[in-house]
N, C-alpha and C positions, 0 to 999 in steps of 0.2 A: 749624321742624318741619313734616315734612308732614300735608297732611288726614288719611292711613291714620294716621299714629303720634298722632296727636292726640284721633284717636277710642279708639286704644287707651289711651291715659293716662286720657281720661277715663272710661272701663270700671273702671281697675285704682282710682281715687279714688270712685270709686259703689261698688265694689265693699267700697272702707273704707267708707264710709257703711253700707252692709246689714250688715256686721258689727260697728260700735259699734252703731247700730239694734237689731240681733236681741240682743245683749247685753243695753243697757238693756230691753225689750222683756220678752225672754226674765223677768229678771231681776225685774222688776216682780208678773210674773203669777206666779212660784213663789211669790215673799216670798207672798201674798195667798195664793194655794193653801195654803202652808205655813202660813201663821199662823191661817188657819181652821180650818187639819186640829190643827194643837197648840191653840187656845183651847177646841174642841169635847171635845178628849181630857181637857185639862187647863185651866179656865179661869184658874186663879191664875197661871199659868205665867210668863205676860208680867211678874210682879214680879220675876225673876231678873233683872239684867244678861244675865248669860252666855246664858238664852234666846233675850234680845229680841234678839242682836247674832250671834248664830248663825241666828236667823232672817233677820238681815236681808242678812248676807253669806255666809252656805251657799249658798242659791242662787245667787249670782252665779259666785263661784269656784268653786266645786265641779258645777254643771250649764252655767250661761248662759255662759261664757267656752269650757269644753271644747267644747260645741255650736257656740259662734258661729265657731269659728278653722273651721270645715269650710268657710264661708264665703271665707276668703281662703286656704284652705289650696292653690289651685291658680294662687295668682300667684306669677308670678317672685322671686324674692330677691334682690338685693343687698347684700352683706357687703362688709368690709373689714377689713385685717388689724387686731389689737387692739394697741392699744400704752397704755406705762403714764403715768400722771402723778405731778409729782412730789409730795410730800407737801406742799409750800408753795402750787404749783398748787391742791391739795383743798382747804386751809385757805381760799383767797383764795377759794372758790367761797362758803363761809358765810356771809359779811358782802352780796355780791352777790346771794346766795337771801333775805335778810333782808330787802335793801331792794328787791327786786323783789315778794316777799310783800306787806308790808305799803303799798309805794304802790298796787298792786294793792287791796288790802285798803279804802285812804282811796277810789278810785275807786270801789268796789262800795260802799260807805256810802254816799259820793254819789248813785249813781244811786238804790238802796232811797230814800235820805232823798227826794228829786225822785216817787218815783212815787207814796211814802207820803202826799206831798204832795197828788198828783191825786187817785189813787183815795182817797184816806182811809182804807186798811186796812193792818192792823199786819201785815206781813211775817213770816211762819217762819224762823227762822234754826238749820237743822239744826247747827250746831257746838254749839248749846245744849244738844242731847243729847247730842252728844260728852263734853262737856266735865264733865256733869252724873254722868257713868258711874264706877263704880269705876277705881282707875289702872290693876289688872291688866286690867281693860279694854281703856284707853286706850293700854297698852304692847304689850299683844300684836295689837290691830285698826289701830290708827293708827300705833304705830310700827313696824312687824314688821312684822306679813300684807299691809297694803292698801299702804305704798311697793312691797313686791316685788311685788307684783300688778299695781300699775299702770303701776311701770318695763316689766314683762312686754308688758302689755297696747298701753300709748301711747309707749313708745319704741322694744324691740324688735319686735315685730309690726310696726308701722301703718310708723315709718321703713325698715324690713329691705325692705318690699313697695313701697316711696314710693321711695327713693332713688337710684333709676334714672333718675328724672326731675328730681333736681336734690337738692341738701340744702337748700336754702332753701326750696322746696315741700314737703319731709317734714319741716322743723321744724316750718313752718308748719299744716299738718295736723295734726300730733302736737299742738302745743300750744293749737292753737283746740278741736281736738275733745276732748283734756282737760279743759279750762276746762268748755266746755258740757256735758261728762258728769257734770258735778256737779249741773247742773240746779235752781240754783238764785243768787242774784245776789249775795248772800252768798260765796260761792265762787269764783263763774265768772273773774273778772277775775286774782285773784292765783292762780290755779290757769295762767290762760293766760300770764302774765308768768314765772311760776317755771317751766311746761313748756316757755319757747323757751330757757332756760338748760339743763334737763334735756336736752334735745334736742341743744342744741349738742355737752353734755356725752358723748350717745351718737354722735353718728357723726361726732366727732374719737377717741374714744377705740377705737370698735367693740362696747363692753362693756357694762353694763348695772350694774356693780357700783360705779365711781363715784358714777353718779345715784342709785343705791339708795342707797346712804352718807349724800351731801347731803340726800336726800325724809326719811332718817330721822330728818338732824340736826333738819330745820325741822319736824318732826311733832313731834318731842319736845321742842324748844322752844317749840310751839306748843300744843302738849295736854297738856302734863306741867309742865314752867314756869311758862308765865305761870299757869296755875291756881293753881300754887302757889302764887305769889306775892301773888295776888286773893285767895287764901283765908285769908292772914296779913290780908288790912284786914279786919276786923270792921266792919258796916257801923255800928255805935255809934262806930265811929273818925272816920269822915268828919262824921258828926253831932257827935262831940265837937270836932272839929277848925274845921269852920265854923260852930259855934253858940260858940265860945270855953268851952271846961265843959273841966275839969280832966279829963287824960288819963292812964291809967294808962302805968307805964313798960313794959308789954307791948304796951300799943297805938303807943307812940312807937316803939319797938324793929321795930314789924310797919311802918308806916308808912316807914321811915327805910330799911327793907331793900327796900320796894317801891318807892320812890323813884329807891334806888339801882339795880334790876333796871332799872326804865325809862330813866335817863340809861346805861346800859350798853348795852341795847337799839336807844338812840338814835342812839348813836358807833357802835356796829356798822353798823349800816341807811347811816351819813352813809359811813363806811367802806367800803360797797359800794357804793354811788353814785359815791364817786370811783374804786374798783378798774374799774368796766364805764367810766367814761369815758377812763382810765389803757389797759385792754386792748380798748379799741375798735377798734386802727388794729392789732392780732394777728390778729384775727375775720379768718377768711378760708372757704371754699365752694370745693369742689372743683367742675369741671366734670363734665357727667356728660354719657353719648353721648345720649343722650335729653331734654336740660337742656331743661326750659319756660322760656320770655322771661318778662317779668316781665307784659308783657299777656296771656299763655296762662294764668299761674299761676291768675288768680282764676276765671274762666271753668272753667278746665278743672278746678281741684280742688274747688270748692266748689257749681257749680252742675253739679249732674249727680240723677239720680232720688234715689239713697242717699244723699247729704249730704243735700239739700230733706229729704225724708222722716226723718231724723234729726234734723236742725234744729227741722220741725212736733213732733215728742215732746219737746223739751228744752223748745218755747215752751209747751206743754201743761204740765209738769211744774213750768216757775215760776210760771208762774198760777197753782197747784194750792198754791204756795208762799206767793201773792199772796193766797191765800184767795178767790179769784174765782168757783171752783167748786170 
């Protein structure tokens, strides 16, 4: 690649930088604006669900996302024709989103448990609120609005404007700046493992409606499910269970089903582990007239003003998570 086109790539990857940036940004300052202006009006307010979760994702999709796309609204596009998959294709993608989630999930444990360690401070782990929320909640924010929003935002957007410069550099972006738009450590890992699947999934396909599909299968198994499942142990069950005290047959019944959810759980996850090692040698990257080498990729996508500067607010935001300030 030459110097001229080199400087351009890295324009059009800052350029994604300042628009996930003014997003999260943007996003931050309304929520605060907003929820000052509604506690001032109405202090009990924040006891609705429906409130606290409209405040916290009105402004994002409804102001910060409209606003931010002005941002990359004047780079180039790259599309591709769509084409379909077949319905055994989609299936095979579950087991693979499963067991990329949750090794994801065992890495981001790890690392919380290791800093928990240094610093000595208990970790925020926002899915506690998720999870904590009514289900018509959890079905319309987590599994409805926020996959299609984010399909929107970190597949079509960010790959559509990226993939001129190769697809292995617009997975890559998509799915790192995914992860870290979570902004917190909790999240970040298996958000970036399941968005280079998401990824793949858009710019072999061109479409946006597979990924949605899968974001919504692993939302709802994830926010909906297993809750479920956790909510059948009554924590007197575990105590009856490892203190040896006679167990009701409702508690055996709740136990036996959760048991079961997890060794199901488990064969799926072992199940996509073998599917990505099985369709590894299919993976294939189209070349593209602007392809970055594999030593351009890092330089040119990630270190540029708008990544950095993106990067600084996520490393702020898990702090913030860390309880540090």
């Amino acid at each position: 690649m030459q110097i001229e086109e080199r400087i351009e790539a890295k324009k059009c990857f800052s350029r994604i930088g300042w628009y996930v940036f003014s997003i999260y940004l943007l996003t931050s300052l309304i929520q605060l604006a907003v929820s000052q202006v509604i506690f001032n009006i109405w202090p009990n307010a924040f006891s609705y669900p429906i409130i606290v979760w409209s405040a916290a994702y009105g402004p994002m999709y409804l102001v910060a996302v409209p606003l931010s796309f002005l941002v990359i609204k004047q780079l180039p596009v790259k599309k591709v024709e769509q084409k379909k998959m077949k319905p055994t294709q989609v299936l095979c993608c579950i087991p693979m989103a499963l067991f990329l989630m949750y090794a994801g999930n065992i890495i981001g444990m790890l690392v919380m448990a290791v800093l928990k360690g240094i610093v000595g401070i208990e970790m925020v782990n926002p899915l506690d609120v998720v999870l904590n929320s009514p289900i018509y909640i959890r079905i319309l924010v987590a599994v409805i609005i926020g996959p299609f929003m984010e399909e929107f935002i970190f597949r079509k957007q960010i790959i559509d404007h990226t993939r001129m410069y190769g697809e292995k550099a617009a997975i890559l972006v998509s799915a790192v700046v995914f992860g870290l738009f979570h902004g917190n450590l909790a999240q970040m890992f298996y958000a970036c493992a399941l968005g280079m699947l998401l990824g793949y999934l858009y710019v072999r396909t061109g479409t946006m409606r597979y990924g949605f599909y899968l974001h919504m299968t692993v939302n709802f198994l994830g926010g909906i499910v297993a809750p479920f499942f956790l909510e059948l142990l009554q924590e007197n069950s575990f105590e009856a269970l490892s203190s040896g005290m006679q167990i009701s047959g409702e508690q055996l019944i709740a136990y036996l089903f959760f048991m079961a959810y997890a060794f199901v759980l488990f064969m799926t996850s072992v199940l996509g582990l073998i599917l990505l090692i099985i369709s590894r040698k299919k993976v294939y990257f189209r070349v593209e007239e602007k392809e970055l080498t594999k030593e351009e990729i890092g330089k040119t996508v990630f270190f540029n003003a708008g990544m950095l500067l993106f990067l600084i607010l996520i490393i702020i935001s898990v702090l913030k998570t860390m309880q540090i300030f």
